[in-house]
N, CA, C and O atoms as a CHARMM CRD file, in Angstrom:
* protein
*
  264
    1    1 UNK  N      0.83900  -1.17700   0.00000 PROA 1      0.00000
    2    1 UNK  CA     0.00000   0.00000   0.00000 PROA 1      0.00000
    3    1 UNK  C      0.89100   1.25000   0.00000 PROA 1      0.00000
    4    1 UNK  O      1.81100   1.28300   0.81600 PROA 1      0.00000
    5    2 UNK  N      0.64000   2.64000  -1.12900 PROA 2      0.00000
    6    2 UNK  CA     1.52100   3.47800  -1.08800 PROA 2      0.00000
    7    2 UNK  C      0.90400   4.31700  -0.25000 PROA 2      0.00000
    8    2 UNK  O     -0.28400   4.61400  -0.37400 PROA 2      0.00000
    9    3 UNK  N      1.70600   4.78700   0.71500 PROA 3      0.00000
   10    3 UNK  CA     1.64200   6.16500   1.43700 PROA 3      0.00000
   11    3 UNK  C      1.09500   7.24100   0.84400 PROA 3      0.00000
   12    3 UNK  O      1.39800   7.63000  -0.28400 PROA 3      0.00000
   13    4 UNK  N     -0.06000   7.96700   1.88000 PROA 4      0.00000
   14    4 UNK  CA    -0.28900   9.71200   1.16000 PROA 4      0.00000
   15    4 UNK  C      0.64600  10.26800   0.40700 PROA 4      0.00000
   16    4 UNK  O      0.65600  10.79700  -0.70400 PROA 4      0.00000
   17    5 UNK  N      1.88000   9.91900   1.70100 PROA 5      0.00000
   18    5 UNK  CA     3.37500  10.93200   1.11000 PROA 5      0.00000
   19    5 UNK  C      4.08400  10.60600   0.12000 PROA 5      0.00000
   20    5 UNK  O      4.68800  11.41900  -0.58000 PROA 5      0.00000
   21    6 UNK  N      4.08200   9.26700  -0.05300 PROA 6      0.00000
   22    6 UNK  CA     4.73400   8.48000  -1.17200 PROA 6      0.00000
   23    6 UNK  C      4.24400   9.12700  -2.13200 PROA 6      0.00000
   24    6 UNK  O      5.00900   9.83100  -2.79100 PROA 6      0.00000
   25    7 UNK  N      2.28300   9.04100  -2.61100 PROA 7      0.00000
   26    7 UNK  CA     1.93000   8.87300  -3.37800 PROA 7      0.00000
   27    7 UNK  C      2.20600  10.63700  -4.23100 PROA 7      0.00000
   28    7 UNK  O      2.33000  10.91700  -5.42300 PROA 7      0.00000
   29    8 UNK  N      2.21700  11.56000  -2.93300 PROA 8      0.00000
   30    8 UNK  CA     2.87100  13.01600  -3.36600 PROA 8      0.00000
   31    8 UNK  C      3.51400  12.88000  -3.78900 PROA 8      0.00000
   32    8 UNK  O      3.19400  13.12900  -4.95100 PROA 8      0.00000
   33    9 UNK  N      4.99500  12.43000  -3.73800 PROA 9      0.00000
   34    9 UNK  CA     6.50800  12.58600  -4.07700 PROA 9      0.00000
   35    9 UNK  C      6.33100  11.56200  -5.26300 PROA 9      0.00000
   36    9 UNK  O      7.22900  11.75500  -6.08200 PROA 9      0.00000
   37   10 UNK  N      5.54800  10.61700  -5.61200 PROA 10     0.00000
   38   10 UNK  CA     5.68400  10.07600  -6.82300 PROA 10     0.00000
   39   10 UNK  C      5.29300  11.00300  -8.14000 PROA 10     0.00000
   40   10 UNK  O      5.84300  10.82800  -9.22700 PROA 10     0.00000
   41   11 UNK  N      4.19900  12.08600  -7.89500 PROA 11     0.00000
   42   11 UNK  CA     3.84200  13.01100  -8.81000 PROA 11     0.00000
   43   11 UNK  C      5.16900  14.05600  -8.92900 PROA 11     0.00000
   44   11 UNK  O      5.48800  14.60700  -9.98300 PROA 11     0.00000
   45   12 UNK  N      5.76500  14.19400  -7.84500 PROA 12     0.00000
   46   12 UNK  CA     6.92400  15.66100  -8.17200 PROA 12     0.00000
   47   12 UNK  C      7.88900  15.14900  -8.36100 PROA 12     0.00000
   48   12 UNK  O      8.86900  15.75000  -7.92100 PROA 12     0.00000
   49   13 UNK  N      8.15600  13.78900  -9.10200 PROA 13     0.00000
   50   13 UNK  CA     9.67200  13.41600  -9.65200 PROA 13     0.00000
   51   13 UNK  C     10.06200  13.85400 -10.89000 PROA 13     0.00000
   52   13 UNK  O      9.53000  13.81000 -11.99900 PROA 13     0.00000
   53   14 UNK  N     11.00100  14.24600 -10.51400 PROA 14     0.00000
   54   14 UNK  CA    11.61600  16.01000 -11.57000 PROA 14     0.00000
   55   14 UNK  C     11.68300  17.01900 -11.33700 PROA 14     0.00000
   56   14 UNK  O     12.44500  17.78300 -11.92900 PROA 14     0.00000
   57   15 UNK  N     10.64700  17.47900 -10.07700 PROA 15     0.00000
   58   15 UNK  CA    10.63800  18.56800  -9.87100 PROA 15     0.00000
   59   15 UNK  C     11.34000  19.03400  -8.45200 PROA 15     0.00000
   60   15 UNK  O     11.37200  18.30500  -7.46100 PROA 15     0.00000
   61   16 UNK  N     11.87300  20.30500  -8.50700 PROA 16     0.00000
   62   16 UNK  CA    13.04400  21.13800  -7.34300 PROA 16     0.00000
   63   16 UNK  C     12.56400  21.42300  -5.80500 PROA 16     0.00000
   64   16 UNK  O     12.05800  22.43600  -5.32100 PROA 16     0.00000
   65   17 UNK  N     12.93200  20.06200  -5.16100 PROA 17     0.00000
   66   17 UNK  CA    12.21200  20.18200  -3.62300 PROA 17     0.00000
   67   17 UNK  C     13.21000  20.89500  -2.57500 PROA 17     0.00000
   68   17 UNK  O     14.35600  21.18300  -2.92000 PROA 17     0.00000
   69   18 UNK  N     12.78900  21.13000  -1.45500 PROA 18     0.00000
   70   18 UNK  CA    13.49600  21.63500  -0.60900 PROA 18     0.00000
   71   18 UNK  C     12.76300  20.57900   1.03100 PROA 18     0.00000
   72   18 UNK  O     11.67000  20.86500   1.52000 PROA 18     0.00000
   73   19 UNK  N     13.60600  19.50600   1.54900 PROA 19     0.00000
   74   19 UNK  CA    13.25500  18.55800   2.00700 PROA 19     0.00000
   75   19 UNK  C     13.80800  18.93600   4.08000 PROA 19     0.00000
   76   19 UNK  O     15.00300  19.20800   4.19700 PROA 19     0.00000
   77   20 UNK  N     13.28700  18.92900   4.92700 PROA 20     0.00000
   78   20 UNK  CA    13.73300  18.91300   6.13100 PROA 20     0.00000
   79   20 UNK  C     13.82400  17.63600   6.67700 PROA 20     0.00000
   80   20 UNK  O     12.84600  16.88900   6.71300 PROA 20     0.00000
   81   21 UNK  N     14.82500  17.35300   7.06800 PROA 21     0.00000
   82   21 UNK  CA    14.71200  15.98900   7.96100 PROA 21     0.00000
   83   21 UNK  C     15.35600  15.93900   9.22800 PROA 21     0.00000
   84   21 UNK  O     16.47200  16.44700   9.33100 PROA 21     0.00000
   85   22 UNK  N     14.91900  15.50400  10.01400 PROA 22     0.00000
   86   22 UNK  CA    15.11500  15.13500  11.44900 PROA 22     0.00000
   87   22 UNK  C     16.51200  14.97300  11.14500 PROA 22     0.00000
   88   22 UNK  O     16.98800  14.83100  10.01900 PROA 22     0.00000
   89   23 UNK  N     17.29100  15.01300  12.52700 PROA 23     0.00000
   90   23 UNK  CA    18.51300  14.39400  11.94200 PROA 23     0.00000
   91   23 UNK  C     18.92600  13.86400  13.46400 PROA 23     0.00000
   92   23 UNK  O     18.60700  14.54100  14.44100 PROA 23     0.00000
   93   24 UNK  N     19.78800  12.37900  13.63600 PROA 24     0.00000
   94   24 UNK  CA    19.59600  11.25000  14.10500 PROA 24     0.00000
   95   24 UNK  C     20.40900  11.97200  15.37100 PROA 24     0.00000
   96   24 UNK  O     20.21800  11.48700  16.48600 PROA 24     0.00000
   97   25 UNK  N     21.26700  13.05900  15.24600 PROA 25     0.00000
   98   25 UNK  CA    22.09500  13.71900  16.63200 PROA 25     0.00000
   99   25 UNK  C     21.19600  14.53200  17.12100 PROA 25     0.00000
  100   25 UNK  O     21.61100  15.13900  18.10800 PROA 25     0.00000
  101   26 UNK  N     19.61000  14.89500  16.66200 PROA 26     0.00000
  102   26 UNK  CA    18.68400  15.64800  17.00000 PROA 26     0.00000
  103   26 UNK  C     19.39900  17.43300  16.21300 PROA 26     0.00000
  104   26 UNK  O     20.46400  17.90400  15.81300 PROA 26     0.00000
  105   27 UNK  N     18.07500  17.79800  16.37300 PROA 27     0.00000
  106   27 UNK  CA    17.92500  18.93800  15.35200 PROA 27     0.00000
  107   27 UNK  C     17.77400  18.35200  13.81100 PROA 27     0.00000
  108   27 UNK  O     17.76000  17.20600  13.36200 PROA 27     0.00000
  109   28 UNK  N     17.70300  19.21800  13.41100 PROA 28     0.00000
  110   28 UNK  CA    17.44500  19.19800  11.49600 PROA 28     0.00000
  111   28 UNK  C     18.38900  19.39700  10.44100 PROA 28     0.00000
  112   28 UNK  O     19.38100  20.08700  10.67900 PROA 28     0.00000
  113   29 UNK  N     18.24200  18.94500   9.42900 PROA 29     0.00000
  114   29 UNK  CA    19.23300  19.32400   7.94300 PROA 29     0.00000
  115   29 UNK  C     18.43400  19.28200   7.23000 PROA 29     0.00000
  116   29 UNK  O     17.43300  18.58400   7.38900 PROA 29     0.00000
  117   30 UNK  N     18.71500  20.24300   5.93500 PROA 30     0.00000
  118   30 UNK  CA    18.18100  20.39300   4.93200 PROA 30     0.00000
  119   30 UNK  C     18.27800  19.87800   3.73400 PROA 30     0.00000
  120   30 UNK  O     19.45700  19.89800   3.37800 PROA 30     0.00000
  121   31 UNK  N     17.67900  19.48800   3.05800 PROA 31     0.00000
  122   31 UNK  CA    18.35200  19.19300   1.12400 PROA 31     0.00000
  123   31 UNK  C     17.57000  19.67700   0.25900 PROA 31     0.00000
  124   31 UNK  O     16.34600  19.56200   0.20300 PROA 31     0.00000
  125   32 UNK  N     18.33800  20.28300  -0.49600 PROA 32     0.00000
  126   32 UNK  CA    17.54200  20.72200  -1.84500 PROA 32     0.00000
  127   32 UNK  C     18.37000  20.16700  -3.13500 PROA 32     0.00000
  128   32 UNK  O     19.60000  20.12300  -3.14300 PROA 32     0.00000
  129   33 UNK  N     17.63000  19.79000  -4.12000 PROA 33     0.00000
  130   33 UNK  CA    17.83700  19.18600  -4.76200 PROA 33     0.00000
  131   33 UNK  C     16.43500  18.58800  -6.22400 PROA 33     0.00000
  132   33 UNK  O     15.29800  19.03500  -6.06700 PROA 33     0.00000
  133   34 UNK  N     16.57100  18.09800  -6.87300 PROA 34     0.00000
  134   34 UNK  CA    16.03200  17.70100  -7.79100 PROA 34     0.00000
  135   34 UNK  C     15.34700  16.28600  -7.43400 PROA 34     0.00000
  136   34 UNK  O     16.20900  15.40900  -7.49500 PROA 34     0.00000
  137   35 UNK  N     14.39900  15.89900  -7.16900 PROA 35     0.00000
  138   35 UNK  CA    13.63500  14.27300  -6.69000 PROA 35     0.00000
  139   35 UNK  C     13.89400  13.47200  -7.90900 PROA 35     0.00000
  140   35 UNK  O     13.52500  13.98100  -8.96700 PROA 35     0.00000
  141   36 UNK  N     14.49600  12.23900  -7.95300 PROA 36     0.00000
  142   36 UNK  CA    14.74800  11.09100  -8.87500 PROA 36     0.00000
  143   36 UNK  C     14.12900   9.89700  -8.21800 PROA 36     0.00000
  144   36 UNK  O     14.38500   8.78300  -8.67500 PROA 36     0.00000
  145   37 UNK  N     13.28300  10.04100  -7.11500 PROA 37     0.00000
  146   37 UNK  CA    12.67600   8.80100  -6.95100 PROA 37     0.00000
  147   37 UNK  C     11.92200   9.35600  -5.59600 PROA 37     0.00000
  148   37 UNK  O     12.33900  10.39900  -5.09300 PROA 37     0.00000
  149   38 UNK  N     10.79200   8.64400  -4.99900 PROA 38     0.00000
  150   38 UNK  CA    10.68600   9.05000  -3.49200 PROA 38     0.00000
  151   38 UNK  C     11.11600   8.88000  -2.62800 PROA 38     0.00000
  152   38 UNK  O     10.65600   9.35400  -1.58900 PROA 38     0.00000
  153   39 UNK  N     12.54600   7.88000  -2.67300 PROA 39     0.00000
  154   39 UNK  CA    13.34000   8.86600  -1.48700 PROA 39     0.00000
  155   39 UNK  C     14.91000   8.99000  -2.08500 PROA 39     0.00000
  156   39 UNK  O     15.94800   8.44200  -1.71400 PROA 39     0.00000
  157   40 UNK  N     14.64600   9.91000  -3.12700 PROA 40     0.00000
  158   40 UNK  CA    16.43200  10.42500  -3.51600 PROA 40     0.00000
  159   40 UNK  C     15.98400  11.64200  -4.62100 PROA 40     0.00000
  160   40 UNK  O     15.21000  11.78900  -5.56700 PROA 40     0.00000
  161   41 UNK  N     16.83800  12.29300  -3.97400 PROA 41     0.00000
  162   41 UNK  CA    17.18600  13.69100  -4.79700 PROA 41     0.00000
  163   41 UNK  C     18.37400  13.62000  -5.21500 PROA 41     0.00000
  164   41 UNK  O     19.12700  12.76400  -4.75000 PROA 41     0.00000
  165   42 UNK  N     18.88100  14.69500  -6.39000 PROA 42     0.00000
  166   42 UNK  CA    20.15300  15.12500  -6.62300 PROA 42     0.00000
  167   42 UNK  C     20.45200  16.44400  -6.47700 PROA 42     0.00000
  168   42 UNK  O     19.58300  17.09000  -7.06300 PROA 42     0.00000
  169   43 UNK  N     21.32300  17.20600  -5.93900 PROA 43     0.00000
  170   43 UNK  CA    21.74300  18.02100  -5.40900 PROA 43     0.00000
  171   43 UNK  C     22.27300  18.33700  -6.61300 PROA 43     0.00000
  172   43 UNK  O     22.30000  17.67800  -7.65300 PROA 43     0.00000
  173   44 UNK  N     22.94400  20.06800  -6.21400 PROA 44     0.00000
  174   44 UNK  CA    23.57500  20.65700  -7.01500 PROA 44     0.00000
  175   44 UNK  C     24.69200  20.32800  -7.78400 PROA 44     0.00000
  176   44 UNK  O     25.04000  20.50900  -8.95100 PROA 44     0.00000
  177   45 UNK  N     25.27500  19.64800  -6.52200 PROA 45     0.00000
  178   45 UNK  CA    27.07200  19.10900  -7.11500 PROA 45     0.00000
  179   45 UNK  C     26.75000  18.00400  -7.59800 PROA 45     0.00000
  180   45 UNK  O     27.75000  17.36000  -7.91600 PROA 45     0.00000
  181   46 UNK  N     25.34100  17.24100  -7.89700 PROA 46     0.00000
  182   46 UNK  CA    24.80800  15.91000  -8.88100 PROA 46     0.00000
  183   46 UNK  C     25.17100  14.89900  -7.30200 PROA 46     0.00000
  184   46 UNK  O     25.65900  13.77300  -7.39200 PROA 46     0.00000
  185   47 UNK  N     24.97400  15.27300  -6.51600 PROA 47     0.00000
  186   47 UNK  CA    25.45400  14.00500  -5.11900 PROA 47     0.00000
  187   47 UNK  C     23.72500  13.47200  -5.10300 PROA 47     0.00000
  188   47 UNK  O     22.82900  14.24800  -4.77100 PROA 47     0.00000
  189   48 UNK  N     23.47400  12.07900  -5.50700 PROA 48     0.00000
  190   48 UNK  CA    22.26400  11.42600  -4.99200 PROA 48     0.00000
  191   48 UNK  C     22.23700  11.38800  -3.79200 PROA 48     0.00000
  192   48 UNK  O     23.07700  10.63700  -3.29500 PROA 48     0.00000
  193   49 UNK  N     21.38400  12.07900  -2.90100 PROA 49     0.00000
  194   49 UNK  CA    20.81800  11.80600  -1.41500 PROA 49     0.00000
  195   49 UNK  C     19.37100  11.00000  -1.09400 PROA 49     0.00000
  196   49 UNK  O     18.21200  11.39200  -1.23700 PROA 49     0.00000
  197   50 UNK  N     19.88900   9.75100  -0.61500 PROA 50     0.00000
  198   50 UNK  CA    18.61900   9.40900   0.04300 PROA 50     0.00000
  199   50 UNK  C     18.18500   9.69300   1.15200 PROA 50     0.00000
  200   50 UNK  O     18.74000  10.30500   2.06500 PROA 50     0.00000
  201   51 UNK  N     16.60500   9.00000   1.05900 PROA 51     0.00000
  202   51 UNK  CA    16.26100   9.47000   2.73300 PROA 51     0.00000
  203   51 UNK  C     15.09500   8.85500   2.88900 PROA 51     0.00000
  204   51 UNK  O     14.52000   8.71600   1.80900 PROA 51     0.00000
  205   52 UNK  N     14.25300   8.23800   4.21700 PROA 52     0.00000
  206   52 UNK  CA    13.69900   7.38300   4.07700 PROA 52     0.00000
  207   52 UNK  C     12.32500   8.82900   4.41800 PROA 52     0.00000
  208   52 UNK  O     12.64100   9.84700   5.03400 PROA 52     0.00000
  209   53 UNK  N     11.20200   8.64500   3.99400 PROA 53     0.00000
  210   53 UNK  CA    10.19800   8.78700   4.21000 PROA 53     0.00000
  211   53 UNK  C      9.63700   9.47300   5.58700 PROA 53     0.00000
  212   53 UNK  O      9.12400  10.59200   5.61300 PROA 53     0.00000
  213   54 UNK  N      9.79300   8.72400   6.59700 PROA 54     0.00000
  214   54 UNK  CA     9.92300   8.52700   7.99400 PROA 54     0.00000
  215   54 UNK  C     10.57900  10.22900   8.54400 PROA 54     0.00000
  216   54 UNK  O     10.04700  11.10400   9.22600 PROA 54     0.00000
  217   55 UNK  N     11.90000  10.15300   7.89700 PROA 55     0.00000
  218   55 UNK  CA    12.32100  11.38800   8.80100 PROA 55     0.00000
  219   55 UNK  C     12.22300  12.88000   7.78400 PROA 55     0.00000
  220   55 UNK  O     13.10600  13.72900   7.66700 PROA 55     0.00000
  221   56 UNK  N     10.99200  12.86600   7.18600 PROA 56     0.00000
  222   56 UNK  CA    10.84700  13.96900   6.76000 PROA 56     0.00000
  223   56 UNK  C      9.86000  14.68800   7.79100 PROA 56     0.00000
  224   56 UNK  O      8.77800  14.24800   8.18200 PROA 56     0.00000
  225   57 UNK  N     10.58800  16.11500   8.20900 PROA 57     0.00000
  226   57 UNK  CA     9.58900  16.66300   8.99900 PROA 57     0.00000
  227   57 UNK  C      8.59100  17.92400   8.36100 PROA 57     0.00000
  228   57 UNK  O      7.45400  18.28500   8.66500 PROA 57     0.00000
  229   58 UNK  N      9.54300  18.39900   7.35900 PROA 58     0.00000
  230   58 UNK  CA     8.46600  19.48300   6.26900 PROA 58     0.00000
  231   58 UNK  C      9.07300  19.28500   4.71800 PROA 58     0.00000
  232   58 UNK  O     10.16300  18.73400   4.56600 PROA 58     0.00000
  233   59 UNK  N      8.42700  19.68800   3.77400 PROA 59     0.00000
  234   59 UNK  CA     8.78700  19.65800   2.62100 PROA 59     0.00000
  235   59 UNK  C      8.49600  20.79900   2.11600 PROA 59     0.00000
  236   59 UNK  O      7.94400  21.58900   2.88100 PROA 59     0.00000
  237   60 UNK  N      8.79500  21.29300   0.54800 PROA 60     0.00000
  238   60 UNK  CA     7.92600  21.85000  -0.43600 PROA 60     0.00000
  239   60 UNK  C      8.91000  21.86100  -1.80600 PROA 60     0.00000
  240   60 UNK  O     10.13900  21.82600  -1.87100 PROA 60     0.00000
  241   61 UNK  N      7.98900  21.91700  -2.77600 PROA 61     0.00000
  242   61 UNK  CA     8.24800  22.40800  -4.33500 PROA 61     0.00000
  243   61 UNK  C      8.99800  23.62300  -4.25400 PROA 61     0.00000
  244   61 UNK  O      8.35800  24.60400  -3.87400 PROA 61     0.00000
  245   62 UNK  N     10.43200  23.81200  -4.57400 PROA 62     0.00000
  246   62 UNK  CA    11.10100  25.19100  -5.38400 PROA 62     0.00000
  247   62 UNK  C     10.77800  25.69100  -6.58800 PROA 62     0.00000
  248   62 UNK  O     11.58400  25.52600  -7.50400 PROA 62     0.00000
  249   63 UNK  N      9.60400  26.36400  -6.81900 PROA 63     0.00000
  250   63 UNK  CA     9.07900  27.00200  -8.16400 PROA 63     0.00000
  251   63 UNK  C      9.90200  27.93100  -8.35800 PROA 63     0.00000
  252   63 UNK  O     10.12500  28.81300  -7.52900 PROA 63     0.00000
  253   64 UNK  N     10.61800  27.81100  -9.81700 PROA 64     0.00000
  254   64 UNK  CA    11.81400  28.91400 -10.42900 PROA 64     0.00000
  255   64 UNK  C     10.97200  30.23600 -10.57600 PROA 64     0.00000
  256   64 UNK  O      9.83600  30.05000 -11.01300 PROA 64     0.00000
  257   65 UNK  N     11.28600  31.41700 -10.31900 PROA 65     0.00000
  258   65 UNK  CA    10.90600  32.36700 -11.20000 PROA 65     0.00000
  259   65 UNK  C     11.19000  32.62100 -12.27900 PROA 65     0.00000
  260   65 UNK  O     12.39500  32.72600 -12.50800 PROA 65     0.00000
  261   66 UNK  N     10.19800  32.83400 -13.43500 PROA 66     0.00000
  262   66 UNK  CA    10.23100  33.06500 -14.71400 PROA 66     0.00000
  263   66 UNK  C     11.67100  34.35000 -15.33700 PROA 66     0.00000
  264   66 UNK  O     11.77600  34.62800 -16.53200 PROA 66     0.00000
């Protein structure tokens, strides 16, 4: 069964997210990057980052300005 969230991040593959995740020493990190799957982006320097689902605490779409 796919997840609400899954089933989001399966529609915005391609498109420029900006992802928060928990992070395991406590507090947060960020990634922005390009989504190539629901749970991996590519970053600027082309570095694939995964990440599981689970420790996303906010998301959103980076819409370019025209």
């Amino acid at each position: 069964m796919v997840s609400e969230l899954e089933g989001q991040f399966q529609a915005l593959i391609g498109k420029r997210l900006t992802i928060r995740l928990h992070d395991p020493e406590g507090g947060f990190r960020d990634i922005v990057g390009v989504l190539e799957s629901t749970h991996s982006l590519r970053n600027r320097h082309g570095r694939l980052i995964e990440f599981s689902l689970d420790e996303i605490f906010i998301w959103r779409e980076v819409i370019a300005r025209p």
